[in-house]
N, C-alpha and C positions, 0 to 999 in steps of 0.2 A: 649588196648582192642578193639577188633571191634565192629563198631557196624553197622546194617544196617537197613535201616528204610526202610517200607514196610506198603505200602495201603492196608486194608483189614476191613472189619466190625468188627463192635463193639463187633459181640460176639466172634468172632474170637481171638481178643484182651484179651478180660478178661479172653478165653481159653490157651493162653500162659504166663498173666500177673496176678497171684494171684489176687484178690482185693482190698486181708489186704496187700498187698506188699510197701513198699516205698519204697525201694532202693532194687540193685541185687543181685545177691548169691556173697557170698564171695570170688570167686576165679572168675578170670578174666574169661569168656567165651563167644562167640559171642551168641547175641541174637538180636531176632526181636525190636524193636519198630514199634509201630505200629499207621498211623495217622486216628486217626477216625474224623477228618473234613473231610476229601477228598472225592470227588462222587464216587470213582472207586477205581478199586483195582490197584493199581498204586504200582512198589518198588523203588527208591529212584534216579538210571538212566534212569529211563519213566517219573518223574514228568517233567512237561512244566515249573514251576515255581518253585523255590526253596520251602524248606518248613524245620522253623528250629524247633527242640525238644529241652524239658529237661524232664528228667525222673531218677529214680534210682538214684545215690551216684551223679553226679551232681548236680541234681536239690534237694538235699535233704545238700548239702552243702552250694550252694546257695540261700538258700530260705531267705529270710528277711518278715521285718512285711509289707510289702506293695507288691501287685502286679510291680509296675515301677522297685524298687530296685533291685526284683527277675530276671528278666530279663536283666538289663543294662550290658552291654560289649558285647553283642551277637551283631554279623554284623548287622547294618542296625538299630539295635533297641537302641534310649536312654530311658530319664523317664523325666517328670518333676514333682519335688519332692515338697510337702506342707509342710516343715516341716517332724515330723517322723511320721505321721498318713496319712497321703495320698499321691499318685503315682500314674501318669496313664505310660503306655508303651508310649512311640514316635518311630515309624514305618518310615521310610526313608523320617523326616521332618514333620510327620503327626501325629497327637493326636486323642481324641473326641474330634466334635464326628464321624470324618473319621475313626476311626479305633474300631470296633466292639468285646469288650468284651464279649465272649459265657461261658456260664455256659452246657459244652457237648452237646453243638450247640445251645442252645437256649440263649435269652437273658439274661444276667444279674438282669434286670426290679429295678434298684437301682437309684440314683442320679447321677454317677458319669460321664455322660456324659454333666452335665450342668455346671459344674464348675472346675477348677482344686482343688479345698479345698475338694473334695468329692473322698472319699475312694470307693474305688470300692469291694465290700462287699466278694468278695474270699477268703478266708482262706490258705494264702502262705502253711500254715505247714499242712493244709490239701488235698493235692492235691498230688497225684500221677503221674502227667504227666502236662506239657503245651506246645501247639501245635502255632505255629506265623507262617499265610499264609499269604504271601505277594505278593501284584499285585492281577493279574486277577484270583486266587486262591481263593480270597474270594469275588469274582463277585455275588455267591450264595447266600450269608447272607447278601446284600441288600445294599444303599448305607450308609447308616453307616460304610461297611467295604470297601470305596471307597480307602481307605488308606492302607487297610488290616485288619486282621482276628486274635484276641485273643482267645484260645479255652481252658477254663481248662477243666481237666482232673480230676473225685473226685473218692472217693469208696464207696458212700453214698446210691447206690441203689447195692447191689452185684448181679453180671451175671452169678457167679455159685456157687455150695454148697463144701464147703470145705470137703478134701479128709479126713482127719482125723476129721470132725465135727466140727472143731472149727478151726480159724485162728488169731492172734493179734499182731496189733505193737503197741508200746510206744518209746517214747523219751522226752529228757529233754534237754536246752537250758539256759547256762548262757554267759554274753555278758560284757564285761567291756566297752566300748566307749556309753552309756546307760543304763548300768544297766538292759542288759534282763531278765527276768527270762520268761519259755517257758514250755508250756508242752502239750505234745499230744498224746493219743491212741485210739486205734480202734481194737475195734471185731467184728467178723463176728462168726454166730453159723449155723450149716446146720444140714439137717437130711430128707435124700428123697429126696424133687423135690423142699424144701423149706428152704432157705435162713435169717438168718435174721443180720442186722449190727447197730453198736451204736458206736459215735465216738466224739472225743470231743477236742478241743483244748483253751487253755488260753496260755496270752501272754501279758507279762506289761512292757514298759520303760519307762526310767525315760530322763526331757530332756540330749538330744546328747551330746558329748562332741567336741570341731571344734579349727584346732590350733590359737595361739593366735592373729593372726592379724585380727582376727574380733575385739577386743577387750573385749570380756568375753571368759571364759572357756568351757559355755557352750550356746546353742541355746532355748531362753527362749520361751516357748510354744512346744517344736518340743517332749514332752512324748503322750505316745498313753496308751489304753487301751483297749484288746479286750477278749470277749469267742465267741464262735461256737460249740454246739451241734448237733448233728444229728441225725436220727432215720431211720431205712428203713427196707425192706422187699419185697423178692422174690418168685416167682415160676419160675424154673427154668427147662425148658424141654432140650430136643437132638437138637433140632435147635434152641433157641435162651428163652428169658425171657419177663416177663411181672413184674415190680418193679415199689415201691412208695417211697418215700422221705420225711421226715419234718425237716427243716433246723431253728434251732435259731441261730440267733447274734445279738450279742450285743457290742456295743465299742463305747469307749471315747479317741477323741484325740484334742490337743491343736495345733492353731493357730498362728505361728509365725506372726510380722510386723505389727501388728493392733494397733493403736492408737489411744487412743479418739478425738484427734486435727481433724480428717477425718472425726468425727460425724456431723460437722457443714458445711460439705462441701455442693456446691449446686450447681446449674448450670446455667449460662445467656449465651444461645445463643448456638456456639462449646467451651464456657470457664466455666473453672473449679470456684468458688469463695469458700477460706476457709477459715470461722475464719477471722481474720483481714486482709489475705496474699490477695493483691491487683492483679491481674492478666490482670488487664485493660493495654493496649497499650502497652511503650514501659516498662514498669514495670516487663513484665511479665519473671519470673524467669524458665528457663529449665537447673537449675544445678543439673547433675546425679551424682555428688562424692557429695554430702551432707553427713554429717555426723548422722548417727540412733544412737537413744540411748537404742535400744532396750529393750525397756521397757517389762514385760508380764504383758498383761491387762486380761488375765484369760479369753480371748473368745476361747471357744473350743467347739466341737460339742459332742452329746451325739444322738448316734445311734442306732435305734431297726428295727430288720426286721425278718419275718417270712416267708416260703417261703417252698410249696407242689411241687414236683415233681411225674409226673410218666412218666417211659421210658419204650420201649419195642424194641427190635429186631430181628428179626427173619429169617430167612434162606429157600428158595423156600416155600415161602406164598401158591403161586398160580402159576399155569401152565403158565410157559412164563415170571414167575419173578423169580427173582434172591433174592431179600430179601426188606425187608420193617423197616424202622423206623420211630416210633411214639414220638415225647417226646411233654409235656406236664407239665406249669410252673405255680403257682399262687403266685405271693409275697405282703404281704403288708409289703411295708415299711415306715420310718419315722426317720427324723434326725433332732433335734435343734440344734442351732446355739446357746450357752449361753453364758452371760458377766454379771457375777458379781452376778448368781444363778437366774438371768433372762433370759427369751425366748425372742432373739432380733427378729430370724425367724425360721420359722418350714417349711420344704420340706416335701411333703408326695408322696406315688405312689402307687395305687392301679393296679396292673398291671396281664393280662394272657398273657398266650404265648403260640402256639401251632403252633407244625410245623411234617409234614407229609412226606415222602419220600418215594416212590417205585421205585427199581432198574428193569431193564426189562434183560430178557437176548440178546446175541446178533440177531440182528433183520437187514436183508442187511449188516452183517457185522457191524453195528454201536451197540456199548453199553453205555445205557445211564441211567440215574437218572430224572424222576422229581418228584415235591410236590407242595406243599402250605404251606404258611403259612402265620398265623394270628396273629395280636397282639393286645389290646386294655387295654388302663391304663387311670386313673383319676390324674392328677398330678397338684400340685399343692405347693407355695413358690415363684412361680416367681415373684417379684416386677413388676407389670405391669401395674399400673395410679396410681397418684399422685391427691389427691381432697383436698383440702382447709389443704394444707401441711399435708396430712394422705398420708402413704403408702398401695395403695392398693393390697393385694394379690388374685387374681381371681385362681380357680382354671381351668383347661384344659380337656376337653372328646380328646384324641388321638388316630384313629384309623387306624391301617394299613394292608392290606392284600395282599399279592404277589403269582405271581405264576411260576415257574423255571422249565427250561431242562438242562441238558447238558449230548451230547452226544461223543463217541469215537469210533475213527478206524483207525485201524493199513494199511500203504502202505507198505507193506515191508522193509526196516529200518524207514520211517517214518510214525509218526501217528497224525494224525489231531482229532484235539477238537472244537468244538462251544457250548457256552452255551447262554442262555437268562432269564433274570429275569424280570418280569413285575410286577409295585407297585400301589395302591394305598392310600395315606394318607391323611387323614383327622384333622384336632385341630379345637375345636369349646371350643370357653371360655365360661364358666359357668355366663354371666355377660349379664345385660339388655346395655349394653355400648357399641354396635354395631359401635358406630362412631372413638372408640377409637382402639375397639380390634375385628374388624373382622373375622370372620371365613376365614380360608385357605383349601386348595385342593391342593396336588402335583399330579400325575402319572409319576414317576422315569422311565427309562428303560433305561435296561443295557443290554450291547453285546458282546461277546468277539470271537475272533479264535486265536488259535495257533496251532501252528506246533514241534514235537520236531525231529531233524534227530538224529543218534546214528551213528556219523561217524563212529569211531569203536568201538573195544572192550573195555566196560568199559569210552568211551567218550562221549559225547552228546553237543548237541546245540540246544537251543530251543529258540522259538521269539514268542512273544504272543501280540497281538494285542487288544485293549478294548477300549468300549465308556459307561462309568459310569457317572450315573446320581443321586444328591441327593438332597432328600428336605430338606428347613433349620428346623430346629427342633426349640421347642417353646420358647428357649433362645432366640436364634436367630431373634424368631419373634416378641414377646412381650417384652420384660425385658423391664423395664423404673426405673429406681433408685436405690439408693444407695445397694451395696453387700460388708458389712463393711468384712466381711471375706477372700476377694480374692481383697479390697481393690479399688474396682472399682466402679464408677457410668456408670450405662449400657444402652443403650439406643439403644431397636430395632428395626427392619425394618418395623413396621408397626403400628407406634406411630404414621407418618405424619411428621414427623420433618425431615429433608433431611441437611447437612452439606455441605460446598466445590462445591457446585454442582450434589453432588451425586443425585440419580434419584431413586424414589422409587422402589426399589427390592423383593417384598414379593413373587409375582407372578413368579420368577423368578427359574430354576432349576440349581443346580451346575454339570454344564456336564463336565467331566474327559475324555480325551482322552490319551491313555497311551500307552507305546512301550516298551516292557522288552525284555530282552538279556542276556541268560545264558549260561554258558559254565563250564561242568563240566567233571571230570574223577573220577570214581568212584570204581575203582580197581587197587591193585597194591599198595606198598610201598607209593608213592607221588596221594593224593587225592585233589581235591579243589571244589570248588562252588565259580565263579565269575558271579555277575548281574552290568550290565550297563541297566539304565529306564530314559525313558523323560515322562514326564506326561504334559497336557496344559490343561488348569482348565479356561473354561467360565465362569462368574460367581462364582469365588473362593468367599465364605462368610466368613467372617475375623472381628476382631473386633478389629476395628484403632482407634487407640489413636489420639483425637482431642487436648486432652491437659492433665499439670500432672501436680500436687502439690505434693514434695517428692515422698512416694511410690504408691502412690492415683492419679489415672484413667478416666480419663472420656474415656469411647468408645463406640462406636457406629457401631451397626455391618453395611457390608457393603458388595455390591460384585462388584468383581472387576477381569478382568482377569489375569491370576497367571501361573508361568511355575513351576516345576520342575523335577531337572536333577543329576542326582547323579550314584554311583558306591558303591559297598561291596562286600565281600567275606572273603572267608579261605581258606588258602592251607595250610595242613597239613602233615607230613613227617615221616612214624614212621621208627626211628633209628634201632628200633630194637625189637623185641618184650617186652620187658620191658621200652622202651623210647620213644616217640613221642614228634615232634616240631611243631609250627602252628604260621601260621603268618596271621593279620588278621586285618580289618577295613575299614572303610566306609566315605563316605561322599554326602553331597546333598546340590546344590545350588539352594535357592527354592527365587522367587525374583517377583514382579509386573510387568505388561506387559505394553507398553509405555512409561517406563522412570517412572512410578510412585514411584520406591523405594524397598526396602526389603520385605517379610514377618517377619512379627513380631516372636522370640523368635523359630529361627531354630538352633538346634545344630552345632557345627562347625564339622570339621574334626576330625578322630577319629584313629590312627594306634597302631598295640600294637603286642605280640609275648606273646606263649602261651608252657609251656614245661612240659607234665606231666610223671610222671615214676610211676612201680608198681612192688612190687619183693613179693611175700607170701602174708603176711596177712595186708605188707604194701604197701602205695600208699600217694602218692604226686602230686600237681603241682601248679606251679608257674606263674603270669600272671602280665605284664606289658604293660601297655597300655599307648601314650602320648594323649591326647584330647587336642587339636588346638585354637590360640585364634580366638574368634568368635569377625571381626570386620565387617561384610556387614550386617548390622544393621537397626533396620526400623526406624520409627520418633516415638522421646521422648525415646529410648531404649540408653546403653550404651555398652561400647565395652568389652565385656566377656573375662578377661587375661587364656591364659591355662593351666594347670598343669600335673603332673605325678600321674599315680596309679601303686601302687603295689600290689598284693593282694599273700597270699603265704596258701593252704591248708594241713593238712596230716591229714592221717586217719588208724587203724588201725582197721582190719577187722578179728573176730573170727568166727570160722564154729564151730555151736553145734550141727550138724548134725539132717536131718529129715525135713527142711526149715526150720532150727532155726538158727540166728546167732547173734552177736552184734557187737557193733561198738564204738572207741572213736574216734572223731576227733575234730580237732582245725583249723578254720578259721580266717587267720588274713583278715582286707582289710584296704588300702591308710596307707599301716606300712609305711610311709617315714612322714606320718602326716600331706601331702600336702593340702594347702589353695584351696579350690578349689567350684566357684561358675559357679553354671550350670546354663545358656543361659536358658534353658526351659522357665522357673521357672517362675510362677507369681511375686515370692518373693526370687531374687535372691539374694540381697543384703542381706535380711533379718534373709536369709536358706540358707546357703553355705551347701555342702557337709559334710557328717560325716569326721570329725578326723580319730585316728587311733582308730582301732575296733578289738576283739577278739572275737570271739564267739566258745566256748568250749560246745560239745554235745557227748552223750550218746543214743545212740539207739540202737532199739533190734525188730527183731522177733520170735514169735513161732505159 
């Protein structure tokens, strides 16, 4: 099938991509995708930086219960997995909170940038599209996406009013390596110029199943629990809409690796003391093959968030613009932490979000975008002082507001880009404890140019140049004690406590300087996308392990200067018009600057080969990847052995004519049943990789 990706606005998009749509018409035909991150109307041999999708029978095969899972095997992107309830993306070595989770460009406003145990609150099975900018691509959305740029894609506000009044998907989802059971639909009802949608999904596993060299069957804590409601509503005019949103979720998921023995742990000095285990002098024990008994201690999180949107976009506003988008986010959310039908800890985040954009038309030849945007949230769970052995939780005012251009112009094959974003952030603790937990101030500023030439037809090369800046966020800044959940005692940069020498860093900004190198051909039988990038990171903020007891953590965040360097890509080959070959993978060597050592839990090397076929109503494809052992390892980490995946799809697609159609398909993934523990992971040992897995579905539209 072809496909071609093409920059264009949002209402343009929902003008060629139904809303109730998940997947594409049954008979193989080229069609647009279309990336609504991008400032400009860009098609897919103009981007400066790559920009990868999922959408349609893709992304609707591989959707899993976690954002990370959905994504993994894509160039350049792993996950680091919590068990089967949380996942964030990892971007070429880079997680949160470098790399910026968008709910259609705006923030997520959830937890999951403060810990890896925190689910990042999207609804895989509800999501029509997900967009990964990577590099200077996601310069825009601030340094959060110093790393790059997660953008899902929902159908929760509809952009136009269905042709026959009404539009609906459903689907259902059973899974053997967990026990899925899954179910999701959505309707959209129209009539005039007004729109209206309701859409809903549930989704329950049971713990994973993993072969047996971990020594049990299955991964005790790794079952999830979720639903997702939504409600919305449109006016829908000839150039663009004005829609509003109300989002429930709700979910429960369990905690691998947690052990009560960790409860007593405490800290003198940079040492860990646990329970009886002596850590003084030469006593002190750093053996990584210990043997877990993986016990489940029944700590699992139970999640609630609600969450108002309204979006608008529009097409020639005003003489001289080109089009304008408004979105607008309010969430309250709130997650416990339980052990044993007790609240160990409660995260909460009162959070808005508002972000502005007007496109101008060309002006000397240059076309360009800018906006604002504002954010401001009350958050609150971080362990941040310790008084007479109490843990104290203060709660956080964070506020941030920025302001961004970026402009274009074509030289005849070549066209040059500059953007700039300018920040300010503010954390002020809610606490009379001024000596403990000071207020902060950043102003981030970020810069980019690139170039792309279009050697020839269908080739391109592009180099994009950036200097990104980001403030550390309130983890980073405050945490002081124990986070039984992710297994760590945390200690940061502006407690007053300094380790090794290090030098207090609160004040300090983490400036990125980066160099990206692409080279594509985008026509013709033989297609590819190859990036080569070096990044050098002043002030990389990291959180080193000063010492460990088993799977348990002392760290202490820290900055320190950081490189990384790395390569990905795809080249693709279609055989024939029923056959395509793709060979494909990445790697990134990300390490401290003066000899100081590793970063902590980077994925290793990644190669693999991709073959898919489609004749009528059927379609297939086959994907094996080898993932590399990871030994350039930081302190207190251990050497990650590497394994094989197999993953093998089919799918059989019916036209009931009129945009109706259904679908069975059957997704195997890792059929060879390979042992296989992911480097990310807080909880590697504890959370190996799913076993072998089936997931057999049913979906339909009308």
């Amino acid at each position: 099938m072809s496909v071609r990706i093409v920059h264009r606005s949002a209402v343009s998009l929902l003008a060629l991509i139904p809303a109730a749509a998940l997947a594409e018409a049954p008979a193989p035909v080229s069609r647009e995708i279309l990336v609504t991150a991008a400032p400009l109307e860009e098609s897919a041999d103009e981007t400066v930086t790559p920009v990868i999708t999922l959408s349609g029978d893709e992304l609707a095969h591989r959707r899993q219960g976690t954002l990370g899972e959905t994504l993994a095997g894509q160039p350049g992107i792993h996950f680091d997995n919590f068990g089967g309830g949380a996942s964030r993306p990892v971007i070429r070595g880079q997680t949160s909170p470098r790399v910026q989770v968008l709910s259609d460009s705006t923030n997520v406003q959830d937890a999951s940038g403060i810990s890896a145990d925190h689910v990042i609150t999207g609804e895989p099975l509800l999501l029509r599209g997900i967009e990964v900018l990577r590099g200077p691509a996601a310069l825009l959305y601030g340094g959060g996406a110093i790393g790059g740029a997660v953008n899902l894609l929902d159908t929760k506000i509809p952009t136009e009013v269905p042709v026959r009044g009404f539009a609906g998907t459903a689907e259902a989802r059973l899974g053997t390596g967990d026990d899925e059971r899954s179910a999701v639909g959505g309707l959209t009802l129209g009539t005039g110029s007004l729109a209206l949608r309701v859409e809903g999904a549930h989704r329950e596993t049971d713990d994973y199943r993993v072969p047996g060299a971990f020594g049990e069957s299955r991964v005790p804590g790794s079952w999830s629990e979720s639903s997702t409601f939504s409600a919305g509503g449109s006016w829908v005019g000839p150039d663009g809409y004005l829609g509003f949103a109300y989002t429930r979720v709700r979910s429960k998921y369990g905690l691998p690796g947690h052990s009560h023995e960790y409860e007593d742990c405490h800290t003198h000095g940079p040492s860990l003391h646990c329970g009886s285990h002596d850590h003084d002098g030469d006593d002190h024990d750093h053996d990584h093959d210990h043997e877990h008994e993986h016990e489940d201690e029944s700590l699992f999180v139970k999640l609630r968030s609600e969450r108002f949107d309204i979006r608008s976009d529009y097409r020639d506003p005003l003489p001289g613009f080109e089009r304008v988008r408004f979105r607008m986010a309010h969430t309250s959310y709130r997650h416990d932490e339980i052990e044993h039908d007790e609240i160990a800890t409660t995260y909460r985040n009162k959070a808005f979000d508002l972000r502005f954009e007007l496109t101008h038309k060309p002006l000397a030849g240059f076309r360009g975008v800018f906006g604002v945007q504002h954010s401001d949230s009350t958050f609150s769970g971080i362990q941040s002082f310790i008084e007479n052995g109490q843990t104290r939780y203060t709660p956080f005012d964070i506020d941030n507001t920025a302001l961004f251009l970026h402009e274009s112009r074509d030289f005849g094959p070549v066209r040059i880009e500059a953007a700039v974003r300018q920040e300010w952030q503010r954390i002020r603790p809610q606490t009379s404890l001024a000596a403990f937990m000071p207020a902060t101030s950043h102003d981030p500023f970020s810069i980019s140019a690139s170039a792309l030439w279009k050697v020839a037809d269908g080739y391109s090369l592009a180099l994009s140049l950036a200097r990104s800046q980001r403030a550390p966020n309130v983890q980073e800044l405050y945490a002081f004690g124990p986070h039984f959940a992710s297994n760590t005692y945390e200690i940061g940069m502006v407690t007053g406590r300094t380790f090794e020498g290090m030098a207090s860093t609160e004040n300090r900004l983490e400036t990125g300087k980066s160099i990206n190198l692409t080279f594509r051909k985008t026509s013709g039988p033989t297609t590819f996308t190859v990036g080569a990038y070096h990044q050098k990171v002043d002030n990389y903020i990291f959180g080193q392990t000063l010492d460990r007891y088993e799977d348990f953590r002392l760290i202490h965040y820290v900055a320190a200067d950081a490189s990384f360097t790395g390569v990905d890509g795809e080249v693709r080959h279609q055989v024939m018009p029923e056959l395509g070959v793709a060979l494909f993978g990445d790697y990134v060597r990300a390490k401290l600057k003066n000899d100081l050592g590793n970063l902590p839990r980077i994925p290793p090397g990644r190669l693999g080969t991709r073959i898919d076929a489609a004749t009528g109503p059927f379609s297939a494809q086959a994907e094996y990847y080898r993932t590399f052992r990871q030994d350039r390892i930081a302190d207190f980490e251990s050497e990650t052995p590497g394994y094989d995946m197999l993953n093998l799809t089919l799918s059989y697609k019916l036209d009931l004519g009129t945009d109706r159609w259904a679908e069975l398909f059957a997704r195997g993934s890792n059929l060879t049943n390979s042992f296989a523990l992911n480097h990310a992971s807080f909880v590697k040992d504890a959370s190996p990789l799913r076993g072998r897995n089936v997931v057999f579905g049913v979906r339909t539209a009308f």
